[in-house]
mmCIF file of the C-alpha atoms, coordinates in Angstrom:
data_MODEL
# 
_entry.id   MODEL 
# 
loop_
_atom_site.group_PDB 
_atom_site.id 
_atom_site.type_symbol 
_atom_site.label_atom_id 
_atom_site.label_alt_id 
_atom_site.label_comp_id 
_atom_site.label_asym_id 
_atom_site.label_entity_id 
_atom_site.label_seq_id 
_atom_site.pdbx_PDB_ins_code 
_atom_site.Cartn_x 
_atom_site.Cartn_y 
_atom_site.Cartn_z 
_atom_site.occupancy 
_atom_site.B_iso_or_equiv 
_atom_site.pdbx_formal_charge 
_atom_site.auth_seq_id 
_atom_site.auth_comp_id 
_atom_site.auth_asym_id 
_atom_site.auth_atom_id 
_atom_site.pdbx_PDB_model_num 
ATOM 1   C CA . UNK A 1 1   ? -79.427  158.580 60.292  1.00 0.00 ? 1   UNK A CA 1 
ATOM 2   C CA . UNK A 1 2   ? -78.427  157.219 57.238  1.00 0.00 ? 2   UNK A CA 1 
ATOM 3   C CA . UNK A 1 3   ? -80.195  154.189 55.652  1.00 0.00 ? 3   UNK A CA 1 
ATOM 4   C CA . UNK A 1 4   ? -77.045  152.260 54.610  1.00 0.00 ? 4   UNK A CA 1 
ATOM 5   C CA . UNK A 1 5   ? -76.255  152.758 58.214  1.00 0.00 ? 5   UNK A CA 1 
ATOM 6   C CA . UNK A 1 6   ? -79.114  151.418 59.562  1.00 0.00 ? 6   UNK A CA 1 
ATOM 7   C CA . UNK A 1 7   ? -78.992  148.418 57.072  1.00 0.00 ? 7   UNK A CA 1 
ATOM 8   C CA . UNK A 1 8   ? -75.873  147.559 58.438  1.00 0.00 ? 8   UNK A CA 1 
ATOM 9   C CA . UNK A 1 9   ? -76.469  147.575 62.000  1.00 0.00 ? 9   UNK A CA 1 
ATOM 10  C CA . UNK A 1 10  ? -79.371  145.434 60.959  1.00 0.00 ? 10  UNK A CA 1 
ATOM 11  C CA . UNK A 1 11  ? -77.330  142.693 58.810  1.00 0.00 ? 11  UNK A CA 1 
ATOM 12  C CA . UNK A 1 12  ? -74.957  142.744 61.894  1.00 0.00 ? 12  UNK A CA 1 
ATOM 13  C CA . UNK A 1 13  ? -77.895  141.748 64.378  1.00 0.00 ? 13  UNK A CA 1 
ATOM 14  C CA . UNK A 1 14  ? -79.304  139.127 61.728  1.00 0.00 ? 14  UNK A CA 1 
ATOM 15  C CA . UNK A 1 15  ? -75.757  137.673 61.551  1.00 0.00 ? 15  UNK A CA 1 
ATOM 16  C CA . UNK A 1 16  ? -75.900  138.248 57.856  1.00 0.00 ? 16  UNK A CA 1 
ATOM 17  C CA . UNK A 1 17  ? -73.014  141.263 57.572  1.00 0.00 ? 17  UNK A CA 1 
ATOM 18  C CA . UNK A 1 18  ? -72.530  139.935 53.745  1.00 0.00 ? 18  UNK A CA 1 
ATOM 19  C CA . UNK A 1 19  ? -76.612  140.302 52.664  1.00 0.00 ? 19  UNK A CA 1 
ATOM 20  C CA . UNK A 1 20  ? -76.616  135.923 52.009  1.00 0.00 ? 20  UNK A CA 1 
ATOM 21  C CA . UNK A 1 21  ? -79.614  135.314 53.867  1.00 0.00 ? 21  UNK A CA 1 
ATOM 22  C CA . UNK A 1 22  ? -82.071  138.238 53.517  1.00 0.00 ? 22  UNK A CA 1 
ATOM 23  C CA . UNK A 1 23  ? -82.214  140.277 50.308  1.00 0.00 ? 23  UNK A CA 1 
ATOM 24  C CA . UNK A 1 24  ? -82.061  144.001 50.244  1.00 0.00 ? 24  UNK A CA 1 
ATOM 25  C CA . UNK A 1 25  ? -85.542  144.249 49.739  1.00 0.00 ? 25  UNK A CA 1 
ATOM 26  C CA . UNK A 1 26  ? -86.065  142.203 52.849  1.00 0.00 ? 26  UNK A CA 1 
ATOM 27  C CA . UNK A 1 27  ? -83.974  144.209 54.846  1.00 0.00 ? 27  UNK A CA 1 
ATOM 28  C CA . UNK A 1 28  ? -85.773  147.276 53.819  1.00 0.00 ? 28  UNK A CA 1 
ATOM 29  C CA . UNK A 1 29  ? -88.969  146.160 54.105  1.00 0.00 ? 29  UNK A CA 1 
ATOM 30  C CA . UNK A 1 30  ? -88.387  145.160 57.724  1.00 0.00 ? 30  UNK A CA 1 
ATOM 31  C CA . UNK A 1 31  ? -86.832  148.267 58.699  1.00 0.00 ? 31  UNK A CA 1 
ATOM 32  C CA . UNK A 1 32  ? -90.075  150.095 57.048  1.00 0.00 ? 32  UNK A CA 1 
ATOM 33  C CA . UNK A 1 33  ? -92.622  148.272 58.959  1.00 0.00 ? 33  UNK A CA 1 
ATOM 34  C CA . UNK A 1 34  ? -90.829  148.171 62.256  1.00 0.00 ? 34  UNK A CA 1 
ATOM 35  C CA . UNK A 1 35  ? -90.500  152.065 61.704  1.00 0.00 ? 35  UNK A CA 1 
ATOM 36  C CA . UNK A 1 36  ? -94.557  152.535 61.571  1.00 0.00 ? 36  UNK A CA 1 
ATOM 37  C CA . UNK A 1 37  ? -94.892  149.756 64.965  1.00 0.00 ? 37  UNK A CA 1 
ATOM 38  C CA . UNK A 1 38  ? -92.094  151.883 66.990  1.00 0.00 ? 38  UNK A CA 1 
ATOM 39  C CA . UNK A 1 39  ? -94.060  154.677 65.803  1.00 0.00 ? 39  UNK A CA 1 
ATOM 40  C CA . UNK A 1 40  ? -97.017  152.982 67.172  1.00 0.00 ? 40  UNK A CA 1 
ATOM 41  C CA . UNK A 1 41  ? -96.346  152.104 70.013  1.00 0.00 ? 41  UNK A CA 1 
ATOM 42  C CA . UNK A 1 42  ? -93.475  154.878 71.483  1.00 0.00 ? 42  UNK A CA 1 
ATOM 43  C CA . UNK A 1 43  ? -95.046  157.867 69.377  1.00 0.00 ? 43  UNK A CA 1 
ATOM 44  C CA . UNK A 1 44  ? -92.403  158.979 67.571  1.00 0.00 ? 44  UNK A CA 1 
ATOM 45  C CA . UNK A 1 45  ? -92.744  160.375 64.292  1.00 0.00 ? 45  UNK A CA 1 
ATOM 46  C CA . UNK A 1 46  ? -89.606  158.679 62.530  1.00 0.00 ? 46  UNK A CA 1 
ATOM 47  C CA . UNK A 1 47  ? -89.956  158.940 58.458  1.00 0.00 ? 47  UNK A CA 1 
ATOM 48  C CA . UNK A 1 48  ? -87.583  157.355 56.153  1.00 0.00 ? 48  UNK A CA 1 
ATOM 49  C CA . UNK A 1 49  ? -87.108  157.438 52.651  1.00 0.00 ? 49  UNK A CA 1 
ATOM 50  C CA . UNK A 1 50  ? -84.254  155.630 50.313  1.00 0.00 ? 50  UNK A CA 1 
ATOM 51  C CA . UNK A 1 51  ? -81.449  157.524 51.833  1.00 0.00 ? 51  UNK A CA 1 
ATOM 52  C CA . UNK A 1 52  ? -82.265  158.190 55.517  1.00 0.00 ? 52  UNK A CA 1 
ATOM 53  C CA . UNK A 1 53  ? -84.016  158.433 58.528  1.00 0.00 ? 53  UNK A CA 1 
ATOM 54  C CA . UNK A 1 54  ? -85.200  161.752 60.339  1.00 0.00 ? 54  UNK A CA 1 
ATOM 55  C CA . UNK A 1 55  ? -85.313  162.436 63.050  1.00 0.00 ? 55  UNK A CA 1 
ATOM 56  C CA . UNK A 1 56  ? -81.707  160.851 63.910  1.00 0.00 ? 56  UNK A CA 1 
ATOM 57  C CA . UNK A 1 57  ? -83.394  158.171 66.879  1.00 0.00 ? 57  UNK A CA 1 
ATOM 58  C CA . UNK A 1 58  ? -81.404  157.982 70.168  1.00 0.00 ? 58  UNK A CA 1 
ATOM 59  C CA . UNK A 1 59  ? -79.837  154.805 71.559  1.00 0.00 ? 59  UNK A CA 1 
ATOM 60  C CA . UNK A 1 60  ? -83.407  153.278 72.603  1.00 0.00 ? 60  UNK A CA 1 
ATOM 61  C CA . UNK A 1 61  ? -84.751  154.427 69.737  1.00 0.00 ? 61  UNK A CA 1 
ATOM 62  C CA . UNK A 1 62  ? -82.386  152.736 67.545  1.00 0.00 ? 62  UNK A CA 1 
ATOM 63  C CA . UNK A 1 63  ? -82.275  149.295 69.553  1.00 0.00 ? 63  UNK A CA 1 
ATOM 64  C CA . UNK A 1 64  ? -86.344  149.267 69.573  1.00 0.00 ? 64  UNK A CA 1 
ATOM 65  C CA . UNK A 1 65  ? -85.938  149.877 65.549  1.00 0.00 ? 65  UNK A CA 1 
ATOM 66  C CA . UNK A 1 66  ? -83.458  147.380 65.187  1.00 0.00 ? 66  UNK A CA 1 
ATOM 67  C CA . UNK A 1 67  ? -85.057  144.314 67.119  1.00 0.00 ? 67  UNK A CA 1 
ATOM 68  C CA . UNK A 1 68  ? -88.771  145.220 65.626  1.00 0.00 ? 68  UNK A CA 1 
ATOM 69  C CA . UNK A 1 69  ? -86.672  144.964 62.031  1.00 0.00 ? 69  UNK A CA 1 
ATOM 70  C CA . UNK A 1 70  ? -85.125  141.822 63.224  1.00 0.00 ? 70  UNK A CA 1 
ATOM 71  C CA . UNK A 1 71  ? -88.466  140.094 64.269  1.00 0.00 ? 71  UNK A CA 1 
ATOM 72  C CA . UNK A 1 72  ? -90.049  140.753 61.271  1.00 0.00 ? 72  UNK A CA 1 
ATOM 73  C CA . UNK A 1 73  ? -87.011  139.555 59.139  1.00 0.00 ? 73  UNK A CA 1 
ATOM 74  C CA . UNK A 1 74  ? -87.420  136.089 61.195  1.00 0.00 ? 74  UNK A CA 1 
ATOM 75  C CA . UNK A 1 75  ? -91.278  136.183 60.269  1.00 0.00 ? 75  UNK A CA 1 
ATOM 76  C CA . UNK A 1 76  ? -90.911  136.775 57.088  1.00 0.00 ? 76  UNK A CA 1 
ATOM 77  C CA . UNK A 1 77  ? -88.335  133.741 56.635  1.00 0.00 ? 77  UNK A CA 1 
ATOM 78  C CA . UNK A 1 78  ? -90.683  131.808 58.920  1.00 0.00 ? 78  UNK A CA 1 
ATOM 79  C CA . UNK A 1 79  ? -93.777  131.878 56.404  1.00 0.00 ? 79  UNK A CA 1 
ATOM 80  C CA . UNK A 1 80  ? -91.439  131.010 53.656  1.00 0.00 ? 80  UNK A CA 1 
ATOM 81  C CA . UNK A 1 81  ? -89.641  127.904 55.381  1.00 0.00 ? 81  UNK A CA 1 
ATOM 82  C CA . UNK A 1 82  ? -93.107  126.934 56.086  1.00 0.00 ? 82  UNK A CA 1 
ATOM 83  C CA . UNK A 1 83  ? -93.691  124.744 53.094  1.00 0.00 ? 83  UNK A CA 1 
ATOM 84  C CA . UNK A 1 84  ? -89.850  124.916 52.071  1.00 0.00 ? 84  UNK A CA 1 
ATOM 85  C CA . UNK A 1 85  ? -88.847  121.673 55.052  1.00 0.00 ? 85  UNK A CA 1 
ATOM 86  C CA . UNK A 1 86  ? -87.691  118.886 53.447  1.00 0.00 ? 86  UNK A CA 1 
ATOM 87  C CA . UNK A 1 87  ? -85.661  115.813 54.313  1.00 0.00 ? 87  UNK A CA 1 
ATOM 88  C CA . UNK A 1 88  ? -83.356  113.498 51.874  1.00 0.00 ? 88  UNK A CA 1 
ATOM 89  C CA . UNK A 1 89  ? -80.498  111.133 52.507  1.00 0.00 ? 89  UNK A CA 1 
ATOM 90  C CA . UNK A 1 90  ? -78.178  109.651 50.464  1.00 0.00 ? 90  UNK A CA 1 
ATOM 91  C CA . UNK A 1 91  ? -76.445  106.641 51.247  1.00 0.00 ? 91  UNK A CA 1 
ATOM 92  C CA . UNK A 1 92  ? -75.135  107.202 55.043  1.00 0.00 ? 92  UNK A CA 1 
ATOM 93  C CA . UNK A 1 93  ? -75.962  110.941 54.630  1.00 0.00 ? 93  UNK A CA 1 
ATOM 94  C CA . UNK A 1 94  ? -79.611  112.684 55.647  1.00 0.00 ? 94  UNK A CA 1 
ATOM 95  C CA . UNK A 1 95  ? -80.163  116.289 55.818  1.00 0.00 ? 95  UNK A CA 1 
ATOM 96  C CA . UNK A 1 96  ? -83.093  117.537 57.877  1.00 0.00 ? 96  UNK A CA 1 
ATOM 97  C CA . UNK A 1 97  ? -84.618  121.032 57.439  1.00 0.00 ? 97  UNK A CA 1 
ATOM 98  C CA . UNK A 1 98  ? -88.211  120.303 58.106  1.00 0.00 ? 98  UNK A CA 1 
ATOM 99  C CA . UNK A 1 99  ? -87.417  122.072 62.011  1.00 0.00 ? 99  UNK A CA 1 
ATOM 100 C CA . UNK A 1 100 ? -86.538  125.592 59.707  1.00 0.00 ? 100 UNK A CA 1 
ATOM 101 C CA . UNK A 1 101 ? -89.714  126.679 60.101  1.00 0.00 ? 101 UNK A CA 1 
ATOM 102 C CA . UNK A 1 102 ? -89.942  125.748 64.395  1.00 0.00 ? 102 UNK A CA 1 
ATOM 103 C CA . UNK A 1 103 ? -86.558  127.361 64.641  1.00 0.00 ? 103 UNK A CA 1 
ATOM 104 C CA . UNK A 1 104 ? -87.735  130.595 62.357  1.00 0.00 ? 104 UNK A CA 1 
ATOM 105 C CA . UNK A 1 105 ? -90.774  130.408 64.481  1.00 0.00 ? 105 UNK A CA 1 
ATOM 106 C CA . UNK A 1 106 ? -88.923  130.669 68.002  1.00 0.00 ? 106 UNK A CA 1 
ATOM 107 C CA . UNK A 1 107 ? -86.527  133.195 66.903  1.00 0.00 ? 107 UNK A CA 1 
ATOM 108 C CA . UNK A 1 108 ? -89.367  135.327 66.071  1.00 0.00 ? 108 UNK A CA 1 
ATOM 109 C CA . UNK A 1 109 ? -91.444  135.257 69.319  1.00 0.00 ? 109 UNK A CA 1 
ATOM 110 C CA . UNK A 1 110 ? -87.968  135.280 70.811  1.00 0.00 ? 110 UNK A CA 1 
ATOM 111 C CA . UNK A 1 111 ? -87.569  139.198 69.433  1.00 0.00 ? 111 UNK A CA 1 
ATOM 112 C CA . UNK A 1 112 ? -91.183  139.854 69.898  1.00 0.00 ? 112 UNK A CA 1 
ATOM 113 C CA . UNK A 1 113 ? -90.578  139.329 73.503  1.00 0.00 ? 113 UNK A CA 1 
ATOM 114 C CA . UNK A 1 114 ? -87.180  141.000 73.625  1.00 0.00 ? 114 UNK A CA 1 
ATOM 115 C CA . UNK A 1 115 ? -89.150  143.777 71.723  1.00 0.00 ? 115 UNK A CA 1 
ATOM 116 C CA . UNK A 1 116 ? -92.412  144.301 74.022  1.00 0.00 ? 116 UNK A CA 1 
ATOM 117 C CA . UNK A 1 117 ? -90.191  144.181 77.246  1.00 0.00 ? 117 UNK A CA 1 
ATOM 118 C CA . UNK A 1 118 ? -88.155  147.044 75.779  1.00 0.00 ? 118 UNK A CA 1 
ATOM 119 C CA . UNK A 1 119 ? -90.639  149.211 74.541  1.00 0.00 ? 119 UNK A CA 1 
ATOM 120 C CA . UNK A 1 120 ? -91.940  148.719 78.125  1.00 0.00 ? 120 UNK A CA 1 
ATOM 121 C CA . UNK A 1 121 ? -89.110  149.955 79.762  1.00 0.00 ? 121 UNK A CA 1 
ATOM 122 C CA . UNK A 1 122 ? -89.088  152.721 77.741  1.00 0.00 ? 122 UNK A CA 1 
ATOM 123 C CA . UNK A 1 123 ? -92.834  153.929 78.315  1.00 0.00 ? 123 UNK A CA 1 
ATOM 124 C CA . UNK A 1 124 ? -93.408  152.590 81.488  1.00 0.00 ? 124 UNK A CA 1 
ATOM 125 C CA . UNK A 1 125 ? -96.112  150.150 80.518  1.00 0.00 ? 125 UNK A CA 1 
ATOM 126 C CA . UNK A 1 126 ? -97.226  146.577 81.824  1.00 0.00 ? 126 UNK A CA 1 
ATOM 127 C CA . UNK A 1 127 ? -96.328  143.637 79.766  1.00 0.00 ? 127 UNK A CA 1 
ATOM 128 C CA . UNK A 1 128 ? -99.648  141.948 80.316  1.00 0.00 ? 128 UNK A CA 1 
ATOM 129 C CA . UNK A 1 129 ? -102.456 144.585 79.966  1.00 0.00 ? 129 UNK A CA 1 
ATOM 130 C CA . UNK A 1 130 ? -105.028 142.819 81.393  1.00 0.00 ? 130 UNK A CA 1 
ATOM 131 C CA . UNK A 1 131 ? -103.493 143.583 85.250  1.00 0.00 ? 131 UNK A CA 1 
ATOM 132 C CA . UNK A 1 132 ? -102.891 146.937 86.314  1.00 0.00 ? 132 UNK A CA 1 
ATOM 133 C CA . UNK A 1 133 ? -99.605  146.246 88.811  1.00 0.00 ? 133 UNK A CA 1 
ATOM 134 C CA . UNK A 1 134 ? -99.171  149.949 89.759  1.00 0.00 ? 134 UNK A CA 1 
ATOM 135 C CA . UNK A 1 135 ? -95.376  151.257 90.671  1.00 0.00 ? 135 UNK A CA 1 
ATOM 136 C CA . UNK A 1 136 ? -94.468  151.771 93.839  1.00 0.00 ? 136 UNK A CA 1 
ATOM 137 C CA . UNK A 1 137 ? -97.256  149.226 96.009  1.00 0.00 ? 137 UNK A CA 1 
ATOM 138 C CA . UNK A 1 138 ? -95.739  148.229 99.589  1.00 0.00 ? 138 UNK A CA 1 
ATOM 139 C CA . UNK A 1 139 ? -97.648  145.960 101.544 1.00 0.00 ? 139 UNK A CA 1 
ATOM 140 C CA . UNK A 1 140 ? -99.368  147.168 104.487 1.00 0.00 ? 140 UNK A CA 1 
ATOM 141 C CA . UNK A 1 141 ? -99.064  145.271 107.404 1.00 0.00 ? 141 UNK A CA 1 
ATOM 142 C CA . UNK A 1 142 ? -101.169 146.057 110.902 1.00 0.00 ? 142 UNK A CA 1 
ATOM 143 C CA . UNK A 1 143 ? -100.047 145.620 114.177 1.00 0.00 ? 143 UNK A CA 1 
ATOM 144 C CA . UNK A 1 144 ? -102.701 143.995 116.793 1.00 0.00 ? 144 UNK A CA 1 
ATOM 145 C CA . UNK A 1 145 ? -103.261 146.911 119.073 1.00 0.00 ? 145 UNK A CA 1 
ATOM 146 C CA . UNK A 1 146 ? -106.526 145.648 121.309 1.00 0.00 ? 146 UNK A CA 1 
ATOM 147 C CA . UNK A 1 147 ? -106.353 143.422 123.836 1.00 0.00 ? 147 UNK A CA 1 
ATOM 148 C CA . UNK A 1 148 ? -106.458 139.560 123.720 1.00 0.00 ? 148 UNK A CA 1 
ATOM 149 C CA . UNK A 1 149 ? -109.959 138.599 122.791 1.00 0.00 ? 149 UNK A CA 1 
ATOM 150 C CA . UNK A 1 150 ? -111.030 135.817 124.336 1.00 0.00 ? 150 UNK A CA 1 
ATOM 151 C CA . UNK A 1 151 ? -114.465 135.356 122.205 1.00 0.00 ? 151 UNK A CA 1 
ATOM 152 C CA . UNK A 1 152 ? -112.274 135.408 118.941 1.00 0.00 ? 152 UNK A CA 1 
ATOM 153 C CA . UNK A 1 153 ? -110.044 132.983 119.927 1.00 0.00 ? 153 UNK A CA 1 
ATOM 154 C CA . UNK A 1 154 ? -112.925 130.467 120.792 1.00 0.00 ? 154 UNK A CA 1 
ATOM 155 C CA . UNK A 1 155 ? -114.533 131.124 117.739 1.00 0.00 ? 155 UNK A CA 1 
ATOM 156 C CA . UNK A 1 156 ? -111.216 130.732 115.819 1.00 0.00 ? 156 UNK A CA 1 
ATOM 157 C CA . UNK A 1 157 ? -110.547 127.157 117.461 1.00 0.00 ? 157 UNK A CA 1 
# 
């Protein structure tokens, strides 16, 4: 697939299709390090260089790629709205962008999210690590077969 391609798709999904609030080198930076964590974590063996990416990635590939690129495009304008928030007013006027960094902030654990539940689907992991929640568990229920009990039910009362 073809870089420029790719760097669309990704301006699109930022909602930056004319490259006003990331910089190319953002862009490209994002889409480098979300290629080595899809590696990572679907193991793939996607390689890019300045023109394209091989091998061409399928749909789920692609929308894994894309949303890791996004996150890290929304972390990377997190730690620099960090100490960027400011508030002035003039007159009857006030502008307020010390919440840049809490909106930044959301947007990015937002995708993270969006991201781990997708790589999920697509390898059939867990979410949460720490419980194993096999597939396919149906409760078992028994049916009382034996006769009333009449010691059980005194010691039950």
């Amino acid at each position: 697939m073809l870089l420029s391609d790719l760097l669309d798709k990704l301006r699109t999904d930022a909602g930056d299709p004319d490259g006003t609030v990331f910089t190319e080198a953002e862009y490209k930076r994002a889409l480098a390090r979300a290629v080595i964590r899809v590696n990572a974590d679907l193991g793939t063996s996607y390689a890019g260089d300045d023109t394209e990416l091989t091998p061409d990635p399928g749909d789920a590939h692609l929308e894994a790629l894309l949303v890791a690129a996004h996150a890290f495009l929304a972390g990377m304008r997190r730690f620099t709205s960090a100490s960027g928030g400011m508030v002035f007013q003039s007159g009857d006027k006030r502008v307020d962008k010390s919440k840049a960094f809490i909106s930044w902030a959301a947007l990015a654990d937002s995708l993270w999210r969006q991201y781990r539940d997708l790589v999920c689907a697509l390898t059939g992991a867990y979410p949460d690590e720490d419980i194993l929640t096999p597939h396919g568990l149906r409760p078992l229920i028994y049916d009382r077969t034996s006769e009333y009990d009449e010691e059980e039910e005194a010691w039950r009362s």
